[in-house]
N, C-alpha and C positions, 0 to 999 in steps of 0.2 A: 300779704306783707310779712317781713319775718322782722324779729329784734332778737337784738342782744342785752343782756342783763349782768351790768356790773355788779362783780363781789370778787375781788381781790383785794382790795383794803384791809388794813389790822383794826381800823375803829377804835384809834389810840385815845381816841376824845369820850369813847361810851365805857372806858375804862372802869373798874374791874369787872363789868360785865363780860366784856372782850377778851379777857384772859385765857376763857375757856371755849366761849363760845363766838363764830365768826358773825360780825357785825349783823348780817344778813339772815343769820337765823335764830337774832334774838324774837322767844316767843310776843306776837301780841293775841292777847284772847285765845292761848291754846293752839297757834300757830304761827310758825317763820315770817318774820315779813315778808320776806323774798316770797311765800307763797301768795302771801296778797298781790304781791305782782304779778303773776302770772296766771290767776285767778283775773285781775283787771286784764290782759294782755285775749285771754281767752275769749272774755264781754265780747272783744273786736275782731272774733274770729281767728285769731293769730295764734298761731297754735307751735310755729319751728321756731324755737328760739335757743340760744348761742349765750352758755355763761363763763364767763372769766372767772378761772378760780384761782387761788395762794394760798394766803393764811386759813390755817386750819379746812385746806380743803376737799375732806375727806367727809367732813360732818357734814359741807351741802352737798357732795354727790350721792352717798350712801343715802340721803335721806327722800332725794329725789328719783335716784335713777334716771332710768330712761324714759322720765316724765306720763309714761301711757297711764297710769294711776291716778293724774295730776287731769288728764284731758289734752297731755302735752306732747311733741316731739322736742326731745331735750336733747341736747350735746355741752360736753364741758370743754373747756381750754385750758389747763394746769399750764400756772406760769411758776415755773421753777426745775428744782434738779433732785434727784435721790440718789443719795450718794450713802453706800454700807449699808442700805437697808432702810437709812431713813430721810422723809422727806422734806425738805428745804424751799418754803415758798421764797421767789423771787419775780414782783411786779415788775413788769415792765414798761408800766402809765399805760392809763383807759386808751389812748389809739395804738400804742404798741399792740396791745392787746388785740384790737381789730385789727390791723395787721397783719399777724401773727396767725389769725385765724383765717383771713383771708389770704394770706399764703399758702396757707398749708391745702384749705378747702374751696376756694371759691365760694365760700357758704352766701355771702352778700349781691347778690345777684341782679337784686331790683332796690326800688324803693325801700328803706328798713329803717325801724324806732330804737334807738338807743339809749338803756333809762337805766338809774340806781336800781341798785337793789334792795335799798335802804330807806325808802320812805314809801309813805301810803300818799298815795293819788288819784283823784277821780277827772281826767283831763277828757275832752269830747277831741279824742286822737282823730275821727272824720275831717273833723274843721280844719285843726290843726295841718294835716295832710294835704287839704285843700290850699291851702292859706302857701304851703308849698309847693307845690308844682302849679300853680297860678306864675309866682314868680322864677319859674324857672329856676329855682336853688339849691347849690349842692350842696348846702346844711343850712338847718333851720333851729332854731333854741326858742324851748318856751322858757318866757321870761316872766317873771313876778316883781311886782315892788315893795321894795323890804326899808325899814328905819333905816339911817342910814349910819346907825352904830353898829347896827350888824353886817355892813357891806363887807370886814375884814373878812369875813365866812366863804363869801361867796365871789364868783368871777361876776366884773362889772360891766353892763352892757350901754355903750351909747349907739342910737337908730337914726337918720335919718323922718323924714314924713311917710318915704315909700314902706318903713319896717329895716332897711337895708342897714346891716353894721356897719362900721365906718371904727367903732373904737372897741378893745378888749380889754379891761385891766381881769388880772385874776388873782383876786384875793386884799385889794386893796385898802390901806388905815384909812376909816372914817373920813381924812381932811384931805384924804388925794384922792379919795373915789369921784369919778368926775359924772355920773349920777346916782341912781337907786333902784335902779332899773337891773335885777341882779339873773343868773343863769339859775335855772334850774334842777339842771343835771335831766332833761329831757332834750332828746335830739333828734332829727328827720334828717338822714343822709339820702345819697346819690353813691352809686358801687365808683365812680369818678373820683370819688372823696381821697381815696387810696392812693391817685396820684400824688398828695401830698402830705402823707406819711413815711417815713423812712423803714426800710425794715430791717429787723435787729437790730434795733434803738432802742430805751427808753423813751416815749415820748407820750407828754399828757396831751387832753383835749382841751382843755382850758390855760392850761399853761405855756401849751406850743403850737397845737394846732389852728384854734382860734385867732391867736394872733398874728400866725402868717396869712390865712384866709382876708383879714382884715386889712392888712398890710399888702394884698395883694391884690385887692379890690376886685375880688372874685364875687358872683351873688350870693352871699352869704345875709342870711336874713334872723331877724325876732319876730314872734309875735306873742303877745299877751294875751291868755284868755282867763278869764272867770272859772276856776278850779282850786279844789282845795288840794293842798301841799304841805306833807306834815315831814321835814327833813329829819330825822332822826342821827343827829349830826354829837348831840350829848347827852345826857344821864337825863337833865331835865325836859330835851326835848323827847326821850324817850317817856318821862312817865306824859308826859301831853298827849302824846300819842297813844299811849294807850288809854286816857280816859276819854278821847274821842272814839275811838274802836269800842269801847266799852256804852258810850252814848249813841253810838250813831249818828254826830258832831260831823 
């Protein structure tokens, strides 16, 4: 199986951290996080993976390369323009992004994981995997349940009994979130996914693509598992995160 590893984001929220350095490879314990990712991605054998880069992204390709150091087969996607010499990130939203890549390379061929590159997680991706292609699904979200003051964070997932979406808010105020049942930023596509994508668009996955999915009463599915999930979304979730990394929490 192969993933992709989003990090085009500016990480406006982990501010002045972000200033200098891209969300993705704020150190935890003396390393990137984005490296914990693909250190977990590796556990499951997975070894080709596809990163979206922009803001400041010269700091994660430089420090990665061509991943063979890491245990990895790397490739980047620079989403922007250099113009006089200098470089100008410009995102194109997390499915543009596949897209994008998938135009260019056919990199997306089979079954593939699509995850931040911004928090630490320990998810049993087997199950997960299983849990999708049982139902036949051309995208799967793992989903967590969060207070529901923090639902404004996150896109809001309503399921059916089968698991099957039916509702998408993304990013909803507390009193219109219609549960608590939230996105995780982990995803299990199908290379079919692309049919509804547009290319050279912007367009998010939570912001456009889930909702036509939903809307179109495609099998689009959730499931929940028992996994810890440290989003590293602000300044405070970043020091959490790190004194779990530092506990072994």
């Amino acid at each position: 199986m192969k993933a992709m590893v989003l990090a085009a984001g500016k990480g406006t929220r982990v501010r002045p951290i972000t200033y200098s350095v891209p969300k993705p490879m704020i150190p935890l314990v003396r390393k990137p996080v984005i490296q914990s990712i693909f250190e977990y991605l590796r556990s499951y054998s997975i070894r080709d993976v596809v990163i979206n880069t922009s803001y400041l992204s010269d700091k994660i390709e430089s420090y990665f390369g061509d991943g063979d150091r890491f245990g990895m087969r790397m490739a980047f996607s620079f989403e922007g323009k250099k113009t006089n010499g200098k470089v100008e990130g410009i995102a194109v939203g997390s499915a543009g992004g596949m897209k994008k890549i998938q135009d260019h390379s056919g990199f997306f061929d089979e079954t593939f994981i699509v995850l931040c590159g911004d928090a630490l997680i320990d998810l049993d991706i087997t199950k997960a995997v299983e849990f999708h292609r049982e139902r036949k699904s051309i995208a799967t979200i793992i989903l967590k349940e969060v207070p529901r003051e923090e639902t404004s964070k996150y896109g809001v997932v309503c399921t059916d009994k089968s698991g099957r979406i039916v509702r998408f808010q993304e990013k909803p105020e507390p009193d219109a979130a219609l549960s608590t049942t939230v996105n995780t930023g982990i995803y299990i596509f199908e290379p079919d996914i692309f049919d509804y994508i547009p290319s050279h668009s912007e367009y998010d996955i939570g912001g456009d693509l889930f909702p036509k999915l939903a809307d179109l009463n495609l099998p689009f599915y959730g499931i929940s598992l028992p996994f810890q999930w440290v989003d590293i979304g602000s300044v405070t979730d970043y020091w959490r995160a790190t004194g779990l990394a530092l506990t072994g929490g």
